[in-house]
FIBAGU-243754 format. One record per residue (C-alpha): residue in one letter; x, y, z. Coordinates in Angstrom, 1 decimal. Layout:
FIBAGU-243754
   r        u        v        w
   A        X        Y        Z
...
end
This chain:
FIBAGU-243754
   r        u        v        w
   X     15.6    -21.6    -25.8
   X     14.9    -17.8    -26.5
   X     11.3    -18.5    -25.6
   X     12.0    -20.2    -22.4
   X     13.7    -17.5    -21.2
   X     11.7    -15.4    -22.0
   X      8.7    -17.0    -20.7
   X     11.2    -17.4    -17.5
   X     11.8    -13.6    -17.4
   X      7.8    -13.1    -17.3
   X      7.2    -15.0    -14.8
   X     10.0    -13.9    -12.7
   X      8.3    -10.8    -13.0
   X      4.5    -11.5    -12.6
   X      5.8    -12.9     -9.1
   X      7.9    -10.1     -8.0
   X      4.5     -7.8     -8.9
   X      2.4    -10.2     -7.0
   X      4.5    -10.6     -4.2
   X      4.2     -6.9     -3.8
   X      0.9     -6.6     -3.5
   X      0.7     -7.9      0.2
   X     -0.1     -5.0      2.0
   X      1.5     -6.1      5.6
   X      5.3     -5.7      5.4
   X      6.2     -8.9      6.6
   X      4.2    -11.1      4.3
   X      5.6     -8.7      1.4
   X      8.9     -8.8      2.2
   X      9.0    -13.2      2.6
   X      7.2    -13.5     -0.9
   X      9.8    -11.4     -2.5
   X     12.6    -12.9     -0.8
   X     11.1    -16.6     -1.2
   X     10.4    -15.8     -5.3
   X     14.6    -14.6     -5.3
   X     15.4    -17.9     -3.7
   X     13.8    -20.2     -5.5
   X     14.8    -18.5     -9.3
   X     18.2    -18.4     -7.9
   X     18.1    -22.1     -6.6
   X     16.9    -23.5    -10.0
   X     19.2    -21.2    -12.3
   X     21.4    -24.2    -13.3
   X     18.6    -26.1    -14.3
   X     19.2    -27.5    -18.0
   X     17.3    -30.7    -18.3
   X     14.0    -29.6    -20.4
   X     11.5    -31.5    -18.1
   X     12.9    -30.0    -15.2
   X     12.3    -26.7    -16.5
   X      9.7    -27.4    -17.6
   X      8.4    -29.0    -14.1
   X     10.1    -25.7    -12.9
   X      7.7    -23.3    -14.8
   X      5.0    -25.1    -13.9
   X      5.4    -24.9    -10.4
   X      6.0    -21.2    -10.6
   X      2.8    -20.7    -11.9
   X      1.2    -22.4     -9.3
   X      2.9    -20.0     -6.9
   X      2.3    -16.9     -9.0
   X     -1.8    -18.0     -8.9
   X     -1.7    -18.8     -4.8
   X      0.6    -15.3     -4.3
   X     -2.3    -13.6     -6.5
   X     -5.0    -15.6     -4.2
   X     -3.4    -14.4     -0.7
   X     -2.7    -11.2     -2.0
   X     -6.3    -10.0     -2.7
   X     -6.9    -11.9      0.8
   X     -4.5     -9.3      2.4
   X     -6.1     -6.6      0.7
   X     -9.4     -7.7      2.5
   X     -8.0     -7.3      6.0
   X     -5.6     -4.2      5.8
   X     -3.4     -3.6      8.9
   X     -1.5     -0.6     10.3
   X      2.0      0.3      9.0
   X      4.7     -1.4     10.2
   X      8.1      0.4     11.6
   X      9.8     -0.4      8.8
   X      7.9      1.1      6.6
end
């Protein structure tokens, strides 16, 4: 169980990192609210295939975050307000 939390925890984190790396505010801002959402929607998970099914789908996410992220990078835009 340590381990899957663990390996939770790190991916949790990979995706909050990824998510930042989108460089218009908006885009930003929805993957790191979308990564909170989902974690938070699957906390009471405690069947292990679901978890399991659970990790696998977050790395999935984590790799098309990574993808679109280095795609934002390509075609930079101007600040935003918020910002």
């Amino acid at each position: 169980m340590a381990s899957s939390r663990a390996t939770t925890l790190a991916l949790y984190r990979s995706l909050l990192r990824a998510g930042s790396g989108f460089t218009n505010y908006n885009f930003r801002m929805y993957a790191l609210r979308s990564v909170r959402d989902r974690f938070r929607a699957n906390v009471g998970l405690s069947d292990a295939e679901a978890i399991t099914t659970a990790l696998h789908d977050g790395r999935q996410q984590l790799e098309l975050l990574k993808r679109q992220a280095t795609i934002s990078e390509l075609f930079p835009q101007g600040k935003h307000a918020m910002e």
